[in-house]
N, C-alpha and C positions, 0 to 999 in steps of 0.2 A: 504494500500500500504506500501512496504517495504522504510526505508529510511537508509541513513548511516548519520551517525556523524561524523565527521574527527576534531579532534581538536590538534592541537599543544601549547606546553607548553611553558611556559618565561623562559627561564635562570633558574636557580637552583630549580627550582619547587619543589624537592623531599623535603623538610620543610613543604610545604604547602598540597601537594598531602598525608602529612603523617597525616597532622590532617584532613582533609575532606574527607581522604578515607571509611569511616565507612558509611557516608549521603550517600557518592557517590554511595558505595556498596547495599547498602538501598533502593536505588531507581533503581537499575539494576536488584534485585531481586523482584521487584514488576513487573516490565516489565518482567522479567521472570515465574514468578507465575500465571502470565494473560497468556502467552503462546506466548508472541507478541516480545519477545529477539532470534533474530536469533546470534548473536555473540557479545561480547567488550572484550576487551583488550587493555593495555596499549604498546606503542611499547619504547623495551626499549633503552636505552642510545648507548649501546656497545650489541655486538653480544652474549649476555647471555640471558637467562630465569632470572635468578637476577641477575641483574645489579650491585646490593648495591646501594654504594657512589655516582653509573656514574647518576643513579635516570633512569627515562623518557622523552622521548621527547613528546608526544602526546597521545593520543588514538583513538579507534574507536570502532563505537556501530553501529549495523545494525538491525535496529528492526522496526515493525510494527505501523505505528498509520492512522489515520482517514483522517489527510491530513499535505500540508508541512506545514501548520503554527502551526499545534500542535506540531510536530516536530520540529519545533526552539523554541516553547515555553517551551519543555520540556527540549529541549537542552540548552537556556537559562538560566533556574532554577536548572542547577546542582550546586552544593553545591562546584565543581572545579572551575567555573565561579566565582562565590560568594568569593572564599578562593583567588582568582590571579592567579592560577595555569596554567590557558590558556591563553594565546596573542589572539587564531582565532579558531573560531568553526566555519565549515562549514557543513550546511544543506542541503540534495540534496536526489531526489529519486534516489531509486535505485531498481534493476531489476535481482532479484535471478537468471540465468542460470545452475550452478552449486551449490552445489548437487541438484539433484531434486527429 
């Protein structure tokens, strides 16, 4: 089953999200190589593709796993959790209608 990730960031995150972007990257690319990444991205600050300075507020991942608890456990063990990056990750299915 598909699920999303929603997670919002702390206050000035761009420090942190600069050093743990790499793990972060890391393990988005493995959910992608498995075939199980339907989309992430970060949403950013100010209405730019880069932002710079303004950094991010959050991101989002919609991707395939087994069930929701593996899904908070992987959304758990990112490497942004780890670093402070995030305030609140929310775990929840979700239900592709569009594209299909």
């Amino acid at each position: 089953m598909l699920y999303s990730i929603i997670s919002d960031d702390v206050d000035n995150s761009l420090p942190a999200r600069q050093q743990a972007r790499p793990a972060h990257l890391e393990r988005l690319q493995m959910l992608q190589n498995a075939g199980r990444l339907i989309l992430a991205g970060p949403s950013p600050a100010i209405d730019s593709d880069n932002p710079g300075d303004a950094g991010f507020t959050g991101s989002v991942v919609v991707a395939e796993f087994p069930s929701l608890e593996d899904a908070q456990k992987w959304a758990d063990a990112d490497p942004y959790v780890a670093a402070g990056v995030y305030q609140r990750v929310v775990v929840k299915p979700f239900k592709q209608v569009f594209p299909n």
